[in-house]
PDB file of N, CA, C and O in Angstrom:
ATOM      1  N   UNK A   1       0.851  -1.176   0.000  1.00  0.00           N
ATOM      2  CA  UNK A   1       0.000   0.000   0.000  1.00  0.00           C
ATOM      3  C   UNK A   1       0.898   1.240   0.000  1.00  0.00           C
ATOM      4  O   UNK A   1       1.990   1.245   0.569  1.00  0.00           O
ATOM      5  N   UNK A   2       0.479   2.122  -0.552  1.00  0.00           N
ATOM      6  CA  UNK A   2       1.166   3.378  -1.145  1.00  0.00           C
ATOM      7  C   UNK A   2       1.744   4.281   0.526  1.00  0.00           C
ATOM      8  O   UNK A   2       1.999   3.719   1.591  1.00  0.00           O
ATOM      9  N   UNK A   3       1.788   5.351   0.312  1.00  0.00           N
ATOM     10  CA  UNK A   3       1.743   6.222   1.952  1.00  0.00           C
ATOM     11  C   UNK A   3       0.345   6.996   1.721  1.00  0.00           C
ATOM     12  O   UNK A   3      -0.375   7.322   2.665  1.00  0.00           O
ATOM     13  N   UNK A   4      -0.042   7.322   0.029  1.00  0.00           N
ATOM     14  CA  UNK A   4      -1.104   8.393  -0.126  1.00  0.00           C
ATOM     15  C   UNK A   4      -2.443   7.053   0.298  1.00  0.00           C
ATOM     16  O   UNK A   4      -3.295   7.345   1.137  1.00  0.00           O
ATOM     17  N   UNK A   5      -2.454   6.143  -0.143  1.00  0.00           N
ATOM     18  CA  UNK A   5      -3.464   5.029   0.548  1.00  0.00           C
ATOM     19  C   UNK A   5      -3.471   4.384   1.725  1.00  0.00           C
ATOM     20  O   UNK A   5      -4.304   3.629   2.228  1.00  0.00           O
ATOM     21  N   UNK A   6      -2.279   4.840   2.153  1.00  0.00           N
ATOM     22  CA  UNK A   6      -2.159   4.648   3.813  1.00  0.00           C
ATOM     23  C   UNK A   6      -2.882   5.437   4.720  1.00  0.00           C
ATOM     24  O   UNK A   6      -3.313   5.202   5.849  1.00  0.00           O
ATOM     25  N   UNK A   7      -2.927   6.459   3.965  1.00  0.00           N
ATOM     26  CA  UNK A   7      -2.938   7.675   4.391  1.00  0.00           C
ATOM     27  C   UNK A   7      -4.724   8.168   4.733  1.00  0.00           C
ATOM     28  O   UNK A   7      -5.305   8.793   5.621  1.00  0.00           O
ATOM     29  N   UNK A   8      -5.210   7.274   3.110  1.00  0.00           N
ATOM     30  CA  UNK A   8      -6.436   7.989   2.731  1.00  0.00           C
ATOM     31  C   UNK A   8      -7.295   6.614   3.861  1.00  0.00           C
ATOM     32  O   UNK A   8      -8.460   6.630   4.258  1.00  0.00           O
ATOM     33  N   UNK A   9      -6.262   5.587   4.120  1.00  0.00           N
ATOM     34  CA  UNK A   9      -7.175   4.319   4.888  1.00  0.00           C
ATOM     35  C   UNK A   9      -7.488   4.570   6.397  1.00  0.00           C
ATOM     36  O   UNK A   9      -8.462   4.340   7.113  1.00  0.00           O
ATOM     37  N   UNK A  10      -5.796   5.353   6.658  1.00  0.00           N
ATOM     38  CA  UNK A  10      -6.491   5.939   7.905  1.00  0.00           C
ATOM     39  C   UNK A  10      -6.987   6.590   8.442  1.00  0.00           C
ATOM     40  O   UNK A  10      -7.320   6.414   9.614  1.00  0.00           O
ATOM     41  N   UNK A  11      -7.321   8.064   7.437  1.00  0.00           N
ATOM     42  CA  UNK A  11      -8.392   8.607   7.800  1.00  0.00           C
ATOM     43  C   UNK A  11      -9.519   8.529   7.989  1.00  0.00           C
ATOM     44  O   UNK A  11     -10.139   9.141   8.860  1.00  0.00           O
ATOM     45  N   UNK A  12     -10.248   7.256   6.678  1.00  0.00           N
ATOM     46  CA  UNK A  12     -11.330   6.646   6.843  1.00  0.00           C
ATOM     47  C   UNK A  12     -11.719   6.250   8.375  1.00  0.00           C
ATOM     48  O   UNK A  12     -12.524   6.566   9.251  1.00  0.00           O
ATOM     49  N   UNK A  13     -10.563   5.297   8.122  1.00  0.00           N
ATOM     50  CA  UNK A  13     -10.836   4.590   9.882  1.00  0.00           C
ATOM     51  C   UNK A  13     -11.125   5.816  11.338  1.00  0.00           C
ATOM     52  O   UNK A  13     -12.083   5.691  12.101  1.00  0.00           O
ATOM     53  N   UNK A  14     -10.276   6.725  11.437  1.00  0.00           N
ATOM     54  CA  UNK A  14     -10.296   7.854  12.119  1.00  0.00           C
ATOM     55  C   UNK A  14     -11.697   8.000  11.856  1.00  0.00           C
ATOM     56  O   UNK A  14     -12.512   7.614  12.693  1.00  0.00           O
ATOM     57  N   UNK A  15     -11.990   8.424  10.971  1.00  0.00           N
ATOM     58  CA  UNK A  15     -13.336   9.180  10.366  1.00  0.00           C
ATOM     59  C   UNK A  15     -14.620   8.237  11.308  1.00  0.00           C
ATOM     60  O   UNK A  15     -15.574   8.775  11.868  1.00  0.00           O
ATOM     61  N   UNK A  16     -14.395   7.037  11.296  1.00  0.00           N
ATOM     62  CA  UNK A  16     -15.343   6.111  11.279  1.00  0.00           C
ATOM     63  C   UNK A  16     -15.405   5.632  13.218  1.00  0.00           C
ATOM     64  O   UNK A  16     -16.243   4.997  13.857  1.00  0.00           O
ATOM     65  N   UNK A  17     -14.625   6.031  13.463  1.00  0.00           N
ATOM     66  CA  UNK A  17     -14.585   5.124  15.238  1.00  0.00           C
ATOM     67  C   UNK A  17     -15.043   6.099  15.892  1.00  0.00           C
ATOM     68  O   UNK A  17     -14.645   7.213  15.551  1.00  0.00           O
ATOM     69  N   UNK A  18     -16.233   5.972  17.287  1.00  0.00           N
ATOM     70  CA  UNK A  18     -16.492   6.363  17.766  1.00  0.00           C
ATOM     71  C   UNK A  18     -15.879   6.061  19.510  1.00  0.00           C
ATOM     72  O   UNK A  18     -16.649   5.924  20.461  1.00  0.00           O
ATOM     73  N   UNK A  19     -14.576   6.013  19.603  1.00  0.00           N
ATOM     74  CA  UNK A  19     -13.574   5.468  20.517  1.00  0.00           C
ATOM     75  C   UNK A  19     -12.682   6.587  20.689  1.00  0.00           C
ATOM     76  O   UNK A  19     -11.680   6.548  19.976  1.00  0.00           O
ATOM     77  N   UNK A  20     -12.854   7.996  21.790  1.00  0.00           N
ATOM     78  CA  UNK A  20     -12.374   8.394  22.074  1.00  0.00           C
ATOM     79  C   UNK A  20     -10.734   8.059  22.096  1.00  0.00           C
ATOM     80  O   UNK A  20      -9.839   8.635  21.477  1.00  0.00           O
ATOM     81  N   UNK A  21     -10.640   6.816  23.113  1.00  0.00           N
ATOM     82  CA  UNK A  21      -9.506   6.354  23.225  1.00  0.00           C
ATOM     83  C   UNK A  21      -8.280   6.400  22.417  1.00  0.00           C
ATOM     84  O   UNK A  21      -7.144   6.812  22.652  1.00  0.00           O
ATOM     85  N   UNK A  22      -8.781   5.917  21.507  1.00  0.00           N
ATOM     86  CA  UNK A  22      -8.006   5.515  19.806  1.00  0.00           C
ATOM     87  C   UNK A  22      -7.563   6.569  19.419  1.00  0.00           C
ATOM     88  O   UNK A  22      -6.384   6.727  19.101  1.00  0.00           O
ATOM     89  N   UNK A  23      -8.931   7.948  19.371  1.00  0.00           N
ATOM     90  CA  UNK A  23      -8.438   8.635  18.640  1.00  0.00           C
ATOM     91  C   UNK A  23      -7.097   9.533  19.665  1.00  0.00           C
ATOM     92  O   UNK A  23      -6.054  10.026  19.233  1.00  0.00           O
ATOM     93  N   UNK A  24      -7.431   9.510  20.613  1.00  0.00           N
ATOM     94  CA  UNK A  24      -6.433  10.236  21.705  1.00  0.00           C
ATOM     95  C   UNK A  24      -4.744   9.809  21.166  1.00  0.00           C
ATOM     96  O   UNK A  24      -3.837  10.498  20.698  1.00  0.00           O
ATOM     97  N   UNK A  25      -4.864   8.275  21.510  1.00  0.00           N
ATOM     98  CA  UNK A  25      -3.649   7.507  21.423  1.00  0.00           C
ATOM     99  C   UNK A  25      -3.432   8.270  19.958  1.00  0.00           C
ATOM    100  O   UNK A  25      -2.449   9.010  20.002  1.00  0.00           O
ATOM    101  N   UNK A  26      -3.902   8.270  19.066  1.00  0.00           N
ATOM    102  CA  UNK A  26      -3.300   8.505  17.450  1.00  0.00           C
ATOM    103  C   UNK A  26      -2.634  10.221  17.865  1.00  0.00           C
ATOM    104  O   UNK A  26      -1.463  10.574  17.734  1.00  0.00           O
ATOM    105  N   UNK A  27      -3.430  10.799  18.219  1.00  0.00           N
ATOM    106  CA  UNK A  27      -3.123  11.726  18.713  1.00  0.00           C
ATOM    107  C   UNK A  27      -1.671  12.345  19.166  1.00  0.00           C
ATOM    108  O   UNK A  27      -0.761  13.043  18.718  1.00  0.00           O
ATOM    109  N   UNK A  28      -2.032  11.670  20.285  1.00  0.00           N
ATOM    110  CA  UNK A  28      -0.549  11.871  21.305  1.00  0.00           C
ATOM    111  C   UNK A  28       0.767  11.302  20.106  1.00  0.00           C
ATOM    112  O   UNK A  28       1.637  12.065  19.687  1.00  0.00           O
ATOM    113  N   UNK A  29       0.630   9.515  19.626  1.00  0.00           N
ATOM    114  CA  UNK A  29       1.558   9.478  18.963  1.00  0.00           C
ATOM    115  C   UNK A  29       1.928  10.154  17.823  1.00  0.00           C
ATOM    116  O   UNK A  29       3.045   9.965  17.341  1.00  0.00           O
ATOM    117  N   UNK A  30       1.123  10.936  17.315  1.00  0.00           N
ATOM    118  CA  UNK A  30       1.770  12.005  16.159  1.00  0.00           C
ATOM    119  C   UNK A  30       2.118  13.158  16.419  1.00  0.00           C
ATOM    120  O   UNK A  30       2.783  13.802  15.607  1.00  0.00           O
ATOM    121  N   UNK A  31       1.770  13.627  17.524  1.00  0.00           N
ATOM    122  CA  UNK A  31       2.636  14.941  18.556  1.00  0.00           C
ATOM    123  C   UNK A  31       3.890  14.272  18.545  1.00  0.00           C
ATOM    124  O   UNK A  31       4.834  14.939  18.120  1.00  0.00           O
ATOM    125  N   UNK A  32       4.210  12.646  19.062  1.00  0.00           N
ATOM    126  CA  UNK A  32       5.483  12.863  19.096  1.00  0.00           C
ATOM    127  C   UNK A  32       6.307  12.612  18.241  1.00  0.00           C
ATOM    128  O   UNK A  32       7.398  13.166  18.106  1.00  0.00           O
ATOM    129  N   UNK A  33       5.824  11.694  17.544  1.00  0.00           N
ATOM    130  CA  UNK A  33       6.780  11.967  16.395  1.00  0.00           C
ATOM    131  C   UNK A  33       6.704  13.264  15.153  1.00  0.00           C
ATOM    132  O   UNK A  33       7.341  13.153  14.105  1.00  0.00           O
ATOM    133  N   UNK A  34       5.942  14.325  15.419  1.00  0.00           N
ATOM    134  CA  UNK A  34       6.073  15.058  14.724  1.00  0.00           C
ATOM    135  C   UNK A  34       6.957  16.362  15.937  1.00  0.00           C
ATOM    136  O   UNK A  34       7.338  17.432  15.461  1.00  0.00           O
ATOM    137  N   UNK A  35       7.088  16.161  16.893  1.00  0.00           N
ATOM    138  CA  UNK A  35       7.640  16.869  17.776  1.00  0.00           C
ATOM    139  C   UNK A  35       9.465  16.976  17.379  1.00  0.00           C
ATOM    140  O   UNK A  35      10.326  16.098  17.454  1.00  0.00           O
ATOM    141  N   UNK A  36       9.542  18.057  17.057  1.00  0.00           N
ATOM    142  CA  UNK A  36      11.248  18.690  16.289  1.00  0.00           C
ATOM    143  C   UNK A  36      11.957  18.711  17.804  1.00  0.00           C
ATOM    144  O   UNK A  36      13.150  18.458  17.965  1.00  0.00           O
ATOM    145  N   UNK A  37      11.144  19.014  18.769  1.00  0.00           N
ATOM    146  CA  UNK A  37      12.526  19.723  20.040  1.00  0.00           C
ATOM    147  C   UNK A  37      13.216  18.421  20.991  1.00  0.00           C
ATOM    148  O   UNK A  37      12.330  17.581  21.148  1.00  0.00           O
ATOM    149  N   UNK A  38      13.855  18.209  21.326  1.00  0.00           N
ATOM    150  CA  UNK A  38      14.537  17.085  22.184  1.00  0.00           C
ATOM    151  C   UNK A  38      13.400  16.589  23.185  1.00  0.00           C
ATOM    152  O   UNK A  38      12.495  17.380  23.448  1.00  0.00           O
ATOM    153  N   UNK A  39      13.402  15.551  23.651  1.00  0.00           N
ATOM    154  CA  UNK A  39      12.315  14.944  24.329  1.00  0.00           C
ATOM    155  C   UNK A  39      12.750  15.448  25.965  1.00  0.00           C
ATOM    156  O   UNK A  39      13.977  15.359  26.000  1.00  0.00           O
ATOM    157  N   UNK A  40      12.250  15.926  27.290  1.00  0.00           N
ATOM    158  CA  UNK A  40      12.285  16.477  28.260  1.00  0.00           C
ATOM    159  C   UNK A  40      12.120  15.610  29.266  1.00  0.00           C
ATOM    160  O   UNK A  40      10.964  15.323  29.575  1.00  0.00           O
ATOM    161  N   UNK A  41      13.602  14.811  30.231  1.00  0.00           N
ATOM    162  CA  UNK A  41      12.721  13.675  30.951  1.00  0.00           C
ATOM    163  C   UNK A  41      12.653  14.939  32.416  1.00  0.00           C
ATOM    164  O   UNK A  41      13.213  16.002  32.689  1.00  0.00           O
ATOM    165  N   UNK A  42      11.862  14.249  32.903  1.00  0.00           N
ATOM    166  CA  UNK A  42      11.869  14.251  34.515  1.00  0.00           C
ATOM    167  C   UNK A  42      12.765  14.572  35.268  1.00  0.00           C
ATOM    168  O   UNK A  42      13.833  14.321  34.711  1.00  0.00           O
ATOM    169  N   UNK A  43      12.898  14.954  36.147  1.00  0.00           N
ATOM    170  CA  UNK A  43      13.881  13.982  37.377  1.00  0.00           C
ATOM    171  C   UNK A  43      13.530  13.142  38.070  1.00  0.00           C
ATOM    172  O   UNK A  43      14.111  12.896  39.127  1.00  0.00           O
ATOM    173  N   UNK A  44      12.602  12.559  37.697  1.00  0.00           N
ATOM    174  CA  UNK A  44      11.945  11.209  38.469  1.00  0.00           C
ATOM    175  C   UNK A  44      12.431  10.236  37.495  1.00  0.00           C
ATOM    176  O   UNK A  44      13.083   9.246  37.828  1.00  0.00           O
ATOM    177  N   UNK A  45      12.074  10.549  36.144  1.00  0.00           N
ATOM    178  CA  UNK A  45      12.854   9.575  34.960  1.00  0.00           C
ATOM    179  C   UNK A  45      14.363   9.689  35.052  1.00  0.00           C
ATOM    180  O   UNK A  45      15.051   8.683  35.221  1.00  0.00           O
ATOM    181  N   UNK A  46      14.900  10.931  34.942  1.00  0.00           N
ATOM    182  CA  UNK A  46      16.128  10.633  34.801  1.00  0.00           C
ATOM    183  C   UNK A  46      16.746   9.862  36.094  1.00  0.00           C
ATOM    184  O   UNK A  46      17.659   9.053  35.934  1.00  0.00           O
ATOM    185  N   UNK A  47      16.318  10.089  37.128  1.00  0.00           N
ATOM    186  CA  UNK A  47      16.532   8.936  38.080  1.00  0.00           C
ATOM    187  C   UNK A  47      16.377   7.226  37.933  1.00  0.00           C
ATOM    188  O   UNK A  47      17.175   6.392  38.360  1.00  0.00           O
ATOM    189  N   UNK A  48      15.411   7.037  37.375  1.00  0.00           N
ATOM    190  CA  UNK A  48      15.259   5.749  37.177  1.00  0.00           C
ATOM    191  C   UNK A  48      16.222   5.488  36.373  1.00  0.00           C
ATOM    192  O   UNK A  48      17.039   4.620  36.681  1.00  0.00           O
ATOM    193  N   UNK A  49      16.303   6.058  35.400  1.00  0.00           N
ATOM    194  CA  UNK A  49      16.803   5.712  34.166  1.00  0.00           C
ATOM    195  C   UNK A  49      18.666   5.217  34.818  1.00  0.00           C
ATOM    196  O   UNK A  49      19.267   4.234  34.385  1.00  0.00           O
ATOM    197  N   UNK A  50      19.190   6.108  35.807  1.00  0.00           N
ATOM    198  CA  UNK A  50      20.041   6.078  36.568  1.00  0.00           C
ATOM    199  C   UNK A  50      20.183   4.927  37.101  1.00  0.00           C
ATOM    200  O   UNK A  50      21.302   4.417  37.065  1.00  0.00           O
ATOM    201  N   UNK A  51      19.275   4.348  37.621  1.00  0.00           N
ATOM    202  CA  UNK A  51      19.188   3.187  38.456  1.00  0.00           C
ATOM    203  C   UNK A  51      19.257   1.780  37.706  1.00  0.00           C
ATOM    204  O   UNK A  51      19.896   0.782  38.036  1.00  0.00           O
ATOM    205  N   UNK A  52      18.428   1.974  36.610  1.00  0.00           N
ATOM    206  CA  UNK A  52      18.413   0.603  35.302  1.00  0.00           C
ATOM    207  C   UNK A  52      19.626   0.432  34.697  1.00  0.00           C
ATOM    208  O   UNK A  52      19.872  -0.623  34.112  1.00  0.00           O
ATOM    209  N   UNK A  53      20.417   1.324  34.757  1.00  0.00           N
ATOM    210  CA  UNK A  53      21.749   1.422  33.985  1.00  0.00           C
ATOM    211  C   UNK A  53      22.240   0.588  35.162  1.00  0.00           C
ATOM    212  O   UNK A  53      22.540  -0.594  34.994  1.00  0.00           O
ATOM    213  N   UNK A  54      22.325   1.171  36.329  1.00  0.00           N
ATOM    214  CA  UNK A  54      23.141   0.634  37.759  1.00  0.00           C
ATOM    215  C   UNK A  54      23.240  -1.267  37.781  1.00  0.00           C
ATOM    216  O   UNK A  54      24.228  -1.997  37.863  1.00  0.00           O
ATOM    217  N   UNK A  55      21.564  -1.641  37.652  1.00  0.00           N
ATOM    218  CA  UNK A  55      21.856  -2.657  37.591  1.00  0.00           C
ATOM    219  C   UNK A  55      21.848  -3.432  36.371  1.00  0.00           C
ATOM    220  O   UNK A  55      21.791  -4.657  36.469  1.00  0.00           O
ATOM    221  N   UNK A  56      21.887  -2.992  35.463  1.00  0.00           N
ATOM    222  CA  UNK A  56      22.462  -3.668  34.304  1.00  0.00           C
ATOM    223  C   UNK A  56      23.655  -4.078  34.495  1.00  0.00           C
ATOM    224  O   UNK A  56      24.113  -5.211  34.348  1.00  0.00           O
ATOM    225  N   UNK A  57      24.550  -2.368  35.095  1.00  0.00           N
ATOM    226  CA  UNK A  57      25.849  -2.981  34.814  1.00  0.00           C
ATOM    227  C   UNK A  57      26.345  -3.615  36.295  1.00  0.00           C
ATOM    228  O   UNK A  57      27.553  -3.648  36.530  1.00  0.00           O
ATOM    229  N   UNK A  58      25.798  -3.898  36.857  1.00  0.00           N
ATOM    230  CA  UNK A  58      25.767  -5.253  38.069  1.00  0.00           C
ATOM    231  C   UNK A  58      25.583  -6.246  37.735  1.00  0.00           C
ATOM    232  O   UNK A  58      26.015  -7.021  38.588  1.00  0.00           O
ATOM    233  N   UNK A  59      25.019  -6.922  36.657  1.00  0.00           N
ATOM    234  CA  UNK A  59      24.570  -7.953  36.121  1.00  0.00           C
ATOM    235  C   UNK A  59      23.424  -8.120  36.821  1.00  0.00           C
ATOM    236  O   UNK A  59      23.155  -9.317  36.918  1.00  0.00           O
ATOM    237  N   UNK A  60      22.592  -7.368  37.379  1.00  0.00           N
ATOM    238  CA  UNK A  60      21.090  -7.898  37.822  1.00  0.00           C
ATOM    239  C   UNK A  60      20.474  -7.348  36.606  1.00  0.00           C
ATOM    240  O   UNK A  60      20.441  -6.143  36.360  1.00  0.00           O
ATOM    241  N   UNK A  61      19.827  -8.573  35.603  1.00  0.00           N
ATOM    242  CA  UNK A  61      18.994  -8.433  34.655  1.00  0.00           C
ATOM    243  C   UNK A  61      18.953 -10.332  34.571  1.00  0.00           C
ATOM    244  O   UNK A  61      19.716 -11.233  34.922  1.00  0.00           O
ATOM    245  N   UNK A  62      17.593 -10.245  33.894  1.00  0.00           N
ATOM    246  CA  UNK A  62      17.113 -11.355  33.724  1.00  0.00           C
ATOM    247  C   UNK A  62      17.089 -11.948  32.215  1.00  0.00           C
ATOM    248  O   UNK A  62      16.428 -11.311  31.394  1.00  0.00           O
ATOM    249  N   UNK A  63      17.521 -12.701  31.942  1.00  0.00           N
ATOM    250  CA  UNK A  63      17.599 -13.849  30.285  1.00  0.00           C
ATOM    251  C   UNK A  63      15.949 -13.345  30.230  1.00  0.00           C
ATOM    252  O   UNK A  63      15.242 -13.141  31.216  1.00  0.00           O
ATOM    253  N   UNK A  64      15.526 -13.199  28.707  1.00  0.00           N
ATOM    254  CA  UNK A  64      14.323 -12.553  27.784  1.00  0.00           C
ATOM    255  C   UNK A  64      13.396 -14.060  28.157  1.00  0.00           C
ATOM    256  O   UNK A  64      12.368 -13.695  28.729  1.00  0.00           O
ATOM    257  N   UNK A  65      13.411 -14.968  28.078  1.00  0.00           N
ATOM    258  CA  UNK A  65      12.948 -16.195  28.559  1.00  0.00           C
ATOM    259  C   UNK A  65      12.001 -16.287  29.744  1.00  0.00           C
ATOM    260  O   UNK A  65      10.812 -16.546  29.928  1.00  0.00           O
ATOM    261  N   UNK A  66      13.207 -15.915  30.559  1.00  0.00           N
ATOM    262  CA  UNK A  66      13.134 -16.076  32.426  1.00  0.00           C
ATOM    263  C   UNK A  66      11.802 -14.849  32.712  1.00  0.00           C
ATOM    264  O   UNK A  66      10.897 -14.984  33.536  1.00  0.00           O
ATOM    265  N   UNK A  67      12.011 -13.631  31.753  1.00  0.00           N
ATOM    266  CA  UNK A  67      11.214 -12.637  31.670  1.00  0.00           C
ATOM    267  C   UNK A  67      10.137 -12.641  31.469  1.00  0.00           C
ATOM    268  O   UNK A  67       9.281 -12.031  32.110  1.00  0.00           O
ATOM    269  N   UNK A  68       9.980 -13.327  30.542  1.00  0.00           N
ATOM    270  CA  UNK A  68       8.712 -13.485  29.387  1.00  0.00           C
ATOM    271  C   UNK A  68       7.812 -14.918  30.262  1.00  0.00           C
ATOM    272  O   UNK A  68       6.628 -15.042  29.948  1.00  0.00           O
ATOM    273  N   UNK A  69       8.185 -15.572  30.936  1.00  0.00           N
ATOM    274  CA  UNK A  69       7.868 -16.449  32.033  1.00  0.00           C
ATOM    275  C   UNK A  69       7.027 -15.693  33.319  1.00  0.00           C
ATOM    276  O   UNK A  69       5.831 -15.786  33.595  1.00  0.00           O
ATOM    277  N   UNK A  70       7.492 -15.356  33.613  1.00  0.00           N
ATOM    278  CA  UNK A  70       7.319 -14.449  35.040  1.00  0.00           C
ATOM    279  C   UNK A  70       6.324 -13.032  34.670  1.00  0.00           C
ATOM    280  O   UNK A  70       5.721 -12.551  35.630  1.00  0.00           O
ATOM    281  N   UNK A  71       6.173 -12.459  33.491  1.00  0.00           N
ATOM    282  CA  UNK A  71       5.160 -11.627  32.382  1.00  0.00           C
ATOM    283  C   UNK A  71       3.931 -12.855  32.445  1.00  0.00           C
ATOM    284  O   UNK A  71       2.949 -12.479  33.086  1.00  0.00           O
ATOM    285  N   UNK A  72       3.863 -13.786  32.073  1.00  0.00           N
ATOM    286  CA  UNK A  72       2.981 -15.135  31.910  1.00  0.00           C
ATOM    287  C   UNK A  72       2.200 -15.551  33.209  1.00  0.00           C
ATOM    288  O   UNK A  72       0.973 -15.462  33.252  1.00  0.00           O
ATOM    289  N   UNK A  73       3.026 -16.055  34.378  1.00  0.00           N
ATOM    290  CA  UNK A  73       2.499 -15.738  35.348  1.00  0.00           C
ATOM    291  C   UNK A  73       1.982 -14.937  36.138  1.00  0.00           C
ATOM    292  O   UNK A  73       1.075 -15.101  36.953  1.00  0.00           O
ATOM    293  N   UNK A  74       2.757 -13.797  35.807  1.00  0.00           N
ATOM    294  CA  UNK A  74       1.678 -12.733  36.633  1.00  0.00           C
ATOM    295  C   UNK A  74       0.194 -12.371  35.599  1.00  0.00           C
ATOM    296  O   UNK A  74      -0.800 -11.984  36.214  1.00  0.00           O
ATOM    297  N   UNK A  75       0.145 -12.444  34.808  1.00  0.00           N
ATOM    298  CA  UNK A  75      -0.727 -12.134  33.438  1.00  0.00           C
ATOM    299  C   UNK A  75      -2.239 -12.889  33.927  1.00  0.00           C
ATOM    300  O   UNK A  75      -3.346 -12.354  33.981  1.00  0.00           O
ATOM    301  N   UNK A  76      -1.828 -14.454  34.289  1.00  0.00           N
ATOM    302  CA  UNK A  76      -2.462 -15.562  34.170  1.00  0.00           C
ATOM    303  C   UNK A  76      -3.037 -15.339  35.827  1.00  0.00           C
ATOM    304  O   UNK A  76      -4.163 -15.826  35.927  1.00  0.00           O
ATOM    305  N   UNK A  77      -2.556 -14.744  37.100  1.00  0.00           N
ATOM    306  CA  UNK A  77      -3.160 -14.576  38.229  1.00  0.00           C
ATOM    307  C   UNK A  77      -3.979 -13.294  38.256  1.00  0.00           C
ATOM    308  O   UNK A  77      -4.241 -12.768  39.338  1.00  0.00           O
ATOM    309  N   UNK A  78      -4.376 -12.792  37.151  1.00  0.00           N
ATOM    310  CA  UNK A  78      -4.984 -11.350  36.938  1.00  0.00           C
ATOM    311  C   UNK A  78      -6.354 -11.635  36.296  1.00  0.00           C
ATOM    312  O   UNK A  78      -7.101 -10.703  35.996  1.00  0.00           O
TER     313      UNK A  78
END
């Protein structure tokens, strides 16, 4: 499919949903990627972000497996 029929499909769809939600989410994600200025964290983010690095480079991280396991179980008690 073209970008101009990409284009013209998703407006349809836009056009057509009566799902606040959706249209919000479309929303927000084309603010950001149409957003030119550097992205602005926190200091609550840039903290974390501080901390995930920390234990990465501790080796506390978990094999994608072990992860995706433990995602499953908690998923499945919900």
């Amino acid at each position: 499919m073209s970008t101009a029929e990409l284009k013209i499909d998703s407006i349809s769809r836009i056009a057509n949903t009566d799902e606040p939600g959706i249209i919000e989410e479309l929303r927000k994600l084309l603010d950001f990627e149409l957003e030119k200025e550097k992205y602005q964290l926190t200091p609550e983010q840039e903290q974390r972000i501080s901390e995930a690095k920390a234990e990465y480079l501790a080796g506390h991280i978990l094999p994608e497996q072990e992860a995706d396991e433990i995602i499953e179980r908690w998923l499945s008690e919900n």
